[in-house]
FIKOLZA-1660 file (N, C-alpha, C; in steps of 0.1 Angstrom, whole numbers, plus 5000, padded with zeros to 4 digits):
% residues 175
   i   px   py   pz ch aa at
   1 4886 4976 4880  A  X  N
   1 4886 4964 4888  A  X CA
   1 4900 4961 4892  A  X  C
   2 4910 4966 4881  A  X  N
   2 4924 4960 4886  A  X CA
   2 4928 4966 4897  A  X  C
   3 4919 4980 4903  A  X  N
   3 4927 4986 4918  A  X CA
   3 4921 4978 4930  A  X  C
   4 4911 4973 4923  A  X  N
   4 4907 4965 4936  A  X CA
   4 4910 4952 4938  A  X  C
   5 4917 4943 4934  A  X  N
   5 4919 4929 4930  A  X CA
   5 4938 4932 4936  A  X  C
   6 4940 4923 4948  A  X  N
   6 4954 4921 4949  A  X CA
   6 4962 4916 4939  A  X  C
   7 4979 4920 4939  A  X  N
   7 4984 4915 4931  A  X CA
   7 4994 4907 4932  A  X  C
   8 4996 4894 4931  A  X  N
   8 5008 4884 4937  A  X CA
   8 5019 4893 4935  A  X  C
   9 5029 4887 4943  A  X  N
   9 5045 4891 4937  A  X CA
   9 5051 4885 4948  A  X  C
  10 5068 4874 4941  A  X  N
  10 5075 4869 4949  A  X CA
  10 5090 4876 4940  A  X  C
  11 5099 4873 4951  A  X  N
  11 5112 4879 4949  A  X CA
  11 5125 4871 4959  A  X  C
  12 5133 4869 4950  A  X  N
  12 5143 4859 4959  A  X CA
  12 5157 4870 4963  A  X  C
  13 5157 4871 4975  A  X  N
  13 5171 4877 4978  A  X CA
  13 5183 4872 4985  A  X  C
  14 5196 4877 4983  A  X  N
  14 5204 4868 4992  A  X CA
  14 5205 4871 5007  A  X  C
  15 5197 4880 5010  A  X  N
  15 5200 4881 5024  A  X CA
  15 5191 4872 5033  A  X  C
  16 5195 4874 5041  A  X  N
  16 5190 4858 5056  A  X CA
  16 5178 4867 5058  A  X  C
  17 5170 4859 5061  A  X  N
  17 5160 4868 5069  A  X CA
  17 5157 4877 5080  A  X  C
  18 5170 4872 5086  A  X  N
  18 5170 4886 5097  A  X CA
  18 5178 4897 5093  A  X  C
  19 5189 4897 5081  A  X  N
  19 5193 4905 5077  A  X CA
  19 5186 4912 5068  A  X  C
  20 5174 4908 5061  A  X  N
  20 5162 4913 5053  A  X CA
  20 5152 4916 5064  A  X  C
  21 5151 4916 5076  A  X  N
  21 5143 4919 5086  A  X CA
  21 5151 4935 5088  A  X  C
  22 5163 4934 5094  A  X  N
  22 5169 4950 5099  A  X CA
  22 5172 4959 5086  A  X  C
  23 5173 4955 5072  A  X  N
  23 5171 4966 5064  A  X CA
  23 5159 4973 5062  A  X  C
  24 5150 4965 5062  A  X  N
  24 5139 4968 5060  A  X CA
  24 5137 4979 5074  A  X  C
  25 5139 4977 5087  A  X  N
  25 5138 4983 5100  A  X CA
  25 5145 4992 5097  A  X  C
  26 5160 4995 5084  A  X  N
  26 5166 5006 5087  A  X CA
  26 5161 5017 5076  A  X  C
  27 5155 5010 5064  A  X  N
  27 5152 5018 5055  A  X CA
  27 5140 5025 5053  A  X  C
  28 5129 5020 5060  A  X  N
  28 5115 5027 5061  A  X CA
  28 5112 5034 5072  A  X  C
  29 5106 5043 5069  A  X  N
  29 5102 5054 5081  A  X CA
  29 5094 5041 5089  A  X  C
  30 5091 5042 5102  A  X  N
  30 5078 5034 5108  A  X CA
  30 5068 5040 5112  A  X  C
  31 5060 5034 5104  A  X  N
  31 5042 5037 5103  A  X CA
  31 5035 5028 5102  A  X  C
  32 5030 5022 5111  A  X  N
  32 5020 5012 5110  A  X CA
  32 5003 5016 5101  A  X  C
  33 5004 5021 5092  A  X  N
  33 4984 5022 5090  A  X CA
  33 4976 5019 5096  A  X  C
  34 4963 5022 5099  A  X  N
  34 4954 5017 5109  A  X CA
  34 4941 5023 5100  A  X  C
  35 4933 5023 5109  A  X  N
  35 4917 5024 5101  A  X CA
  35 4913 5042 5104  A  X  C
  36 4921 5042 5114  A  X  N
  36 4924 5052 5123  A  X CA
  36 4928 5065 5110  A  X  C
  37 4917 5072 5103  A  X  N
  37 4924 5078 5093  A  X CA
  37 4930 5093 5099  A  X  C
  38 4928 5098 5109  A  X  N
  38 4934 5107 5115  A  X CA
  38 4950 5106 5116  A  X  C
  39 4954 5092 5126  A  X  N
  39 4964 5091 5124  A  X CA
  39 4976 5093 5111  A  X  C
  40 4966 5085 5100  A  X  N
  40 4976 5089 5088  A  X CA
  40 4976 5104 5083  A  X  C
  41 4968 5111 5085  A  X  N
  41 4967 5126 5082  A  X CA
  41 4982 5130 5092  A  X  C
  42 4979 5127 5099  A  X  N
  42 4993 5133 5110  A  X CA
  42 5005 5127 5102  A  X  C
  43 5006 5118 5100  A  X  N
  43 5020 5109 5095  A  X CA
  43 5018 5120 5082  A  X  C
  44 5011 5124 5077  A  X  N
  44 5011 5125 5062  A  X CA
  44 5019 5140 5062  A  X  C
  45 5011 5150 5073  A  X  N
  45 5018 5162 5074  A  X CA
  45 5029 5164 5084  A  X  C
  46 5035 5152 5087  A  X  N
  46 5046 5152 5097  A  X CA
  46 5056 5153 5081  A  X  C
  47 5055 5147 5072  A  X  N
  47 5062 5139 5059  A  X CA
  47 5059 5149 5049  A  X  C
  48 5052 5160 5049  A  X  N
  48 5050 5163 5036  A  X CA
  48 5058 5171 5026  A  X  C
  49 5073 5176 5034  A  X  N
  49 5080 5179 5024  A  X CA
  49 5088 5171 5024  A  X  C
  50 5088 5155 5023  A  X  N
  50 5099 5145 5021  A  X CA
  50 5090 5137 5012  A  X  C
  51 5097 5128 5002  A  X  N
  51 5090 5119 4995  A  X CA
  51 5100 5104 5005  A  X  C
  52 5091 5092 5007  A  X  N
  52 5099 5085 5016  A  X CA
  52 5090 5072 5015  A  X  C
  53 5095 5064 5020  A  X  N
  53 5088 5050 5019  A  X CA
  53 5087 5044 5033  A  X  C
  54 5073 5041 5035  A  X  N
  54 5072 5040 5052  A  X CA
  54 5064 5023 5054  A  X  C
  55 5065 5017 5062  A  X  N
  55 5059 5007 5066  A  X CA
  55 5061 5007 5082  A  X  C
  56 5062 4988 5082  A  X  N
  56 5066 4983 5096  A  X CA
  56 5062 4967 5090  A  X  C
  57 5066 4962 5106  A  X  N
  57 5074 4947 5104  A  X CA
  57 5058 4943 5114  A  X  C
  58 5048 4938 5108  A  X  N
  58 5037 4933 5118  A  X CA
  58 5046 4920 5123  A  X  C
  59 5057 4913 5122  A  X  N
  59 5056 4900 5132  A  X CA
  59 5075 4900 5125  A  X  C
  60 5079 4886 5131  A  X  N
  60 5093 4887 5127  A  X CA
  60 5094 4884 5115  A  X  C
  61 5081 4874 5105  A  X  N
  61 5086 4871 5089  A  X CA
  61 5073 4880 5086  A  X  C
  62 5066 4892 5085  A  X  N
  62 5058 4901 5081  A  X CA
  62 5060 4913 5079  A  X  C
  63 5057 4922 5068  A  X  N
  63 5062 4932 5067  A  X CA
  63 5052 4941 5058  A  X  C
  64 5049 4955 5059  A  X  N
  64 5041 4963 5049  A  X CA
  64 5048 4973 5042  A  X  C
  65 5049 4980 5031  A  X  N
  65 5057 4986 5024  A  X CA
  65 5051 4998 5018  A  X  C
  66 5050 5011 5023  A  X  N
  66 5043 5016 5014  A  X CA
  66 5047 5034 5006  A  X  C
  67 5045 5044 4997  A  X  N
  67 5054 5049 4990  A  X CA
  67 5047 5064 4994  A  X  C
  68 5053 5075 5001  A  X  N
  68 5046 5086 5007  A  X CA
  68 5056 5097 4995  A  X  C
  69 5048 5105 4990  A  X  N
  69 5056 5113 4978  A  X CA
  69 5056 5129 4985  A  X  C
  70 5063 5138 4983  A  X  N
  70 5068 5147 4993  A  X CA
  70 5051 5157 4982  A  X  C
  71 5044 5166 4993  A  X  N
  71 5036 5177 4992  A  X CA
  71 5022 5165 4987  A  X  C
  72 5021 5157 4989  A  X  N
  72 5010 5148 4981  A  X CA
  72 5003 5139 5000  A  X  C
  73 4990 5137 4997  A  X  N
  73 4982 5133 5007  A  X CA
  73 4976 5121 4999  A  X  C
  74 4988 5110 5002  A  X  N
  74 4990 5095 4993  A  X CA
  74 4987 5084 5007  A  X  C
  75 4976 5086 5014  A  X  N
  75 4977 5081 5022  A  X CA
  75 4969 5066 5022  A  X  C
  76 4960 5065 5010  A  X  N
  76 4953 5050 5006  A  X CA
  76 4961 5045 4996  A  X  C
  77 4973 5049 4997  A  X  N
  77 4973 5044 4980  A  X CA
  77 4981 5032 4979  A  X  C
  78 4985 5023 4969  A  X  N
  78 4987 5011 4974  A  X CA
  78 5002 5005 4978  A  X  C
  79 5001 4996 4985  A  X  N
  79 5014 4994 4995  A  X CA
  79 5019 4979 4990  A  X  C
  80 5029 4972 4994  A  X  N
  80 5033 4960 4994  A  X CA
  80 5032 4950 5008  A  X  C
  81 5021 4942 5010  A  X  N
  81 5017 4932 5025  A  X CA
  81 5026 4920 5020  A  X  C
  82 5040 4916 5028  A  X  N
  82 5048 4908 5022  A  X CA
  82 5051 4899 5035  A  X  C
  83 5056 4883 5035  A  X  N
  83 5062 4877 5042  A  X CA
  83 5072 4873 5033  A  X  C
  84 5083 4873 5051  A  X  N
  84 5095 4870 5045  A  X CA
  84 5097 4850 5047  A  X  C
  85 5103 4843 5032  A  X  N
  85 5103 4829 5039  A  X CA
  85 5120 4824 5035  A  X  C
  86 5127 4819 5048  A  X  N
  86 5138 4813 5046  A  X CA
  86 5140 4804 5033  A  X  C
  87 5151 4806 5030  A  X  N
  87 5155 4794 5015  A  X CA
  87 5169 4792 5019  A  X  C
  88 5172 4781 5008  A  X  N
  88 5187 4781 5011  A  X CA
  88 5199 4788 5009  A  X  C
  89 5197 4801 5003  A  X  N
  89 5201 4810 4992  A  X CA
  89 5200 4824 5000  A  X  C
  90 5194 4819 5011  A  X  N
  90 5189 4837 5014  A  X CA
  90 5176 4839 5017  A  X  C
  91 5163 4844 5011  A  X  N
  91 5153 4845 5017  A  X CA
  91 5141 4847 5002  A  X  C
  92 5130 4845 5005  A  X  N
  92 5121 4846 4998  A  X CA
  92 5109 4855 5000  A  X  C
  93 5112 4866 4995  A  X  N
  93 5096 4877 4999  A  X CA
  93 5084 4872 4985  A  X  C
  94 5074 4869 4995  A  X  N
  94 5060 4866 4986  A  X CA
  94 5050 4876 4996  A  X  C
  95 5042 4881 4987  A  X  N
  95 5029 4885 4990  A  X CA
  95 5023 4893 4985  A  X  C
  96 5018 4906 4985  A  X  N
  96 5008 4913 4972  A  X CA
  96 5002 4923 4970  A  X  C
  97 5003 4935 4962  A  X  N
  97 5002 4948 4962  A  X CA
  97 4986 4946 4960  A  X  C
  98 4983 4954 4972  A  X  N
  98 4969 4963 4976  A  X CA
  98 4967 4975 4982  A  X  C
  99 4955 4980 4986  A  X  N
  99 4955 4989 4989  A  X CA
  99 4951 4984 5004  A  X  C
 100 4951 4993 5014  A  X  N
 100 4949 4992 5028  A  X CA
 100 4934 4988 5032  A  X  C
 101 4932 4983 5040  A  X  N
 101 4921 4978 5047  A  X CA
 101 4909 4991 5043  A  X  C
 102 4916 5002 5051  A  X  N
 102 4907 5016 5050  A  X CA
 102 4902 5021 5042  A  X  C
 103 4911 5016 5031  A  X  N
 103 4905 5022 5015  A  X CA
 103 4898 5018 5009  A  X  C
 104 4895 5005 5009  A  X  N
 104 4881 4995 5012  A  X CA
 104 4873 4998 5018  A  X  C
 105 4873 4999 5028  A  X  N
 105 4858 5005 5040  A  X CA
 105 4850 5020 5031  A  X  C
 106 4863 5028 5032  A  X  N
 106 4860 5042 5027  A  X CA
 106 4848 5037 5014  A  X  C
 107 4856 5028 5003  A  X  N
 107 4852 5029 4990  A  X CA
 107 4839 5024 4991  A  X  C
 108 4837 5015 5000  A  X  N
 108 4821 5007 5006  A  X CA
 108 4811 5017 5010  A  X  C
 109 4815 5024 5021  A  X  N
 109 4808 5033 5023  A  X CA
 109 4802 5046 5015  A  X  C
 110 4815 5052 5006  A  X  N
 110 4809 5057 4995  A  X CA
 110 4802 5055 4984  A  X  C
 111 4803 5047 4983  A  X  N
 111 4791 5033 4974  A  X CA
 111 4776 5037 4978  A  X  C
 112 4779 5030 4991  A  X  N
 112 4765 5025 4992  A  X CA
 112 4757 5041 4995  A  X  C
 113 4762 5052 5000  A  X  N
 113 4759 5064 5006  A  X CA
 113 4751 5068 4992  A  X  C
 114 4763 5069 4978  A  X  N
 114 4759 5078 4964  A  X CA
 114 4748 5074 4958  A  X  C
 115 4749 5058 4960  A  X  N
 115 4742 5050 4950  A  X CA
 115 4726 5054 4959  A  X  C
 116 4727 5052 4969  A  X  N
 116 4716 5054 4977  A  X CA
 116 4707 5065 4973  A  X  C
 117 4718 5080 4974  A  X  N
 117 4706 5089 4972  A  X CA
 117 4707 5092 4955  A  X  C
 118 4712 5084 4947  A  X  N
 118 4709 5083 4931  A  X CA
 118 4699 5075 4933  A  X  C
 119 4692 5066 4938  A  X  N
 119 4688 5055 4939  A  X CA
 119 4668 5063 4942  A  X  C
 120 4674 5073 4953  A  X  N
 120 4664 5077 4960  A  X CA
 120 4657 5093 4949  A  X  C
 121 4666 5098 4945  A  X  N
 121 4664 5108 4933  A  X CA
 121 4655 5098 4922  A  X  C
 122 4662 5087 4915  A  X  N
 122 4657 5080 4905  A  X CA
 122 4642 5075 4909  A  X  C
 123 4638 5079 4925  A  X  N
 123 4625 5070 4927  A  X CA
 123 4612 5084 4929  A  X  C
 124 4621 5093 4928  A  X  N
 124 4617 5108 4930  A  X CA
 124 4610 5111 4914  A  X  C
 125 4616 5103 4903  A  X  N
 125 4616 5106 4891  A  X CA
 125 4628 5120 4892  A  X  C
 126 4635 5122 4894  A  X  N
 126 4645 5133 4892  A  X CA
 126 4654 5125 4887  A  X  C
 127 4656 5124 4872  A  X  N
 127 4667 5113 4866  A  X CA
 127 4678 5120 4863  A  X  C
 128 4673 5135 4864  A  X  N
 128 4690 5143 4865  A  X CA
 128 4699 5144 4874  A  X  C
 129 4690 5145 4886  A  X  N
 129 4699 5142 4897  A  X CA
 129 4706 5129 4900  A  X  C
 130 4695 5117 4899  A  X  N
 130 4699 5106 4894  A  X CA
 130 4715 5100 4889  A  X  C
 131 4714 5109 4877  A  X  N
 131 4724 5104 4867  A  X CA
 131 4735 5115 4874  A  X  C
 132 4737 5129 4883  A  X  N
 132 4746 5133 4880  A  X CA
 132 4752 5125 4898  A  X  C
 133 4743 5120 4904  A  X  N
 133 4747 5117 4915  A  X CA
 133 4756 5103 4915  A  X  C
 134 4748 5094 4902  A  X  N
 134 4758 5082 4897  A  X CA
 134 4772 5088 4888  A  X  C
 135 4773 5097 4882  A  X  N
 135 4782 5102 4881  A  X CA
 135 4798 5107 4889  A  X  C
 136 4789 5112 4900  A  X  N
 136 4795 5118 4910  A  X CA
 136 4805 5103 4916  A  X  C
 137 4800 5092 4915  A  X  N
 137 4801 5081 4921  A  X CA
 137 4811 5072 4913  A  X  C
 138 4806 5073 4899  A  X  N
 138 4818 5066 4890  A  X CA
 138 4833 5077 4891  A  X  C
 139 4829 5094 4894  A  X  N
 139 4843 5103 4890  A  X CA
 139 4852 5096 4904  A  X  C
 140 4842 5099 4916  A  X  N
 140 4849 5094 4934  A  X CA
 140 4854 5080 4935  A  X  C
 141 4848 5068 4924  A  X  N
 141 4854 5054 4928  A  X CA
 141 4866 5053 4916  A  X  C
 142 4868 5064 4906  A  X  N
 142 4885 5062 4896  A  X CA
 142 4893 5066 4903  A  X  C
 143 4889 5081 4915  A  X  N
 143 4898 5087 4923  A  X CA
 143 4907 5079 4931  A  X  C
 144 4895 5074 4935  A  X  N
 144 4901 5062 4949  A  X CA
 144 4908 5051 4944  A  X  C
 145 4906 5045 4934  A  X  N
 145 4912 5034 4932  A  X CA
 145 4919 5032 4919  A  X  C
 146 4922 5044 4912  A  X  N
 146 4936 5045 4903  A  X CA
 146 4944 5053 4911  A  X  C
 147 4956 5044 4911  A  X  N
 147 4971 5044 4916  A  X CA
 147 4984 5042 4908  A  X  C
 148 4993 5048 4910  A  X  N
 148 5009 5049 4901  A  X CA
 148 5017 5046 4914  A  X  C
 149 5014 5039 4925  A  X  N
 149 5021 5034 4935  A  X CA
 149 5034 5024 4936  A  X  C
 150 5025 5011 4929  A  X  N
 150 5024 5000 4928  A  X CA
 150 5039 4995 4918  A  X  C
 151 5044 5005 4909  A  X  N
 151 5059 5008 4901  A  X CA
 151 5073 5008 4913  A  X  C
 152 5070 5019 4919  A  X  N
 152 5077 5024 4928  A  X CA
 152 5081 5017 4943  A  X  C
 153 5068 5006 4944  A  X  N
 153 5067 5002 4958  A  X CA
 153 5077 4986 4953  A  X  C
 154 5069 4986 4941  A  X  N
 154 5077 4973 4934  A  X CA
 154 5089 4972 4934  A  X  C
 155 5097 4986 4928  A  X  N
 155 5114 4988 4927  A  X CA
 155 5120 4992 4940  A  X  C
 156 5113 4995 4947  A  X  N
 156 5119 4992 4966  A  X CA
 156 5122 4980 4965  A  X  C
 157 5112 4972 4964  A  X  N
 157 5114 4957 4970  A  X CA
 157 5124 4948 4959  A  X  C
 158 5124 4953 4947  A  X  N
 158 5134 4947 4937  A  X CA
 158 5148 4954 4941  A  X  C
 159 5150 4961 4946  A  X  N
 159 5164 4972 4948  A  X CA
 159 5173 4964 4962  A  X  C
 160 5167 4955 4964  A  X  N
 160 5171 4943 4972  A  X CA
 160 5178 4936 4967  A  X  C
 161 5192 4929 4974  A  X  N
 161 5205 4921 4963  A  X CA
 161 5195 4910 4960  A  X  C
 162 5197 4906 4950  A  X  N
 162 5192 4894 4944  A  X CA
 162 5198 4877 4949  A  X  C
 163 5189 4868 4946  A  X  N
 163 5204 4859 4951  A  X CA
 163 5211 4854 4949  A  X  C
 164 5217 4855 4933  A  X  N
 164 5225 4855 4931  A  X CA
 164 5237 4865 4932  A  X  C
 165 5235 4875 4939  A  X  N
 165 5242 4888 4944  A  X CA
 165 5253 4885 4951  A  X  C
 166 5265 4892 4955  A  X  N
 166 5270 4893 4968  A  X CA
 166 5266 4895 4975  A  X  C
 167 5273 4886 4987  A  X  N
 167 5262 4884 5001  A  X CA
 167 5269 4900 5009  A  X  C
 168 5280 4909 5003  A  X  N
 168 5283 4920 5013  A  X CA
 168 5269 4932 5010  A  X  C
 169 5260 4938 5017  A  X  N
 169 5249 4943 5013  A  X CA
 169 5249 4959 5025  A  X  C
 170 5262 4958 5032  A  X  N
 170 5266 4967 5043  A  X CA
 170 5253 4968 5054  A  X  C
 171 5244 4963 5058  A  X  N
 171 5239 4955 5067  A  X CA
 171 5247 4942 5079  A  X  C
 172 5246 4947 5087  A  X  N
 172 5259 4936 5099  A  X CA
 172 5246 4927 5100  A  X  C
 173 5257 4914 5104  A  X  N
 173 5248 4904 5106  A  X CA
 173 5258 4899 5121  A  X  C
 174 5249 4900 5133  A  X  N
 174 5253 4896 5142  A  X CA
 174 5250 4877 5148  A  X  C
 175 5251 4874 5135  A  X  N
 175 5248 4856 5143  A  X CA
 175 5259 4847 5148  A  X  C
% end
């Protein structure tokens, strides 16, 4: 249950938010995710001898964060959906480690597909097939939704000056 349940997380930094806006633009590959699982298959073998951390900026205070490991096809696995909010200090990122839209649909769909024909075996009286087809269903939904992402995606976002930091972060600030 815990891969499926978002997870809060806020973080205070000293950078302005538009200066937490262009690191973020300079440090992540850009990849927007989509439902579109083809696309990420492309992104995935464009990337696959680099381990690298890819998002994009959905609006000027929105942003997604997510952790691609070099030879690995990590393409549901869970990301950081963060907004950025002005403070007086610098900036404030809140928002909360999940997994992508897609990986949800997928997980639904394979649900209801396994359960179905266990469902339809069990009404066959075939309780072997039954059970290995629920089987099949509990091994495909730990697949999908155990992740070791959620460490890594976290110490990105913590690897950020703090606000009590020095405000020099080698990022220009043109205001």
């Amino acid at each position: 249950m815990a891969g499926i349940l978002p997870v809060r997380f806020e973080y205070r930094t000293s950078l302005t938010p538009k200066r937490l806006a262009r690191k973020l633009d300079h440090d992540l590959v850009e990849h927007r995710p989509t439902l579109n699982v083809m696309s990420q298959g492309r992104f995935m073998r464009a990337h696959r001898l680099e381990s690298c951390f890819y998002g994009c900026r959905t609006s000027s205070d929105e942003f997604q964060v997510f952790h691609h490991e070099a030879k690995k096809r990590d393409g549901g696995s869970t990301g950081f959906f963060g907004k950025i909010i002005e403070t007086e200090n610098g900036s404030l990122i809140t928002g909360s480690f999940r997994k992508p839209v897609y990986t949800y649909v997928f997980a639904a769909v394979w649900t209801v597909i396994v359960l179905l024909i266990a469902l339809m075996a069990a009404g066959m009286r075939e309780f072997g097939a039954a059970g290995a087809f629920a089987a099949v269903w509990l091994v495909g939904s730990a697949v999908m939704l155990w992740d070791n992402k959620k460490p890594i995606v976290r110490a990105f976002i913590e690897n950020l000056p703090a606000e009590n930091a020095d405000r020099s972060s080698g990022v220009k600030d043109d205001d």
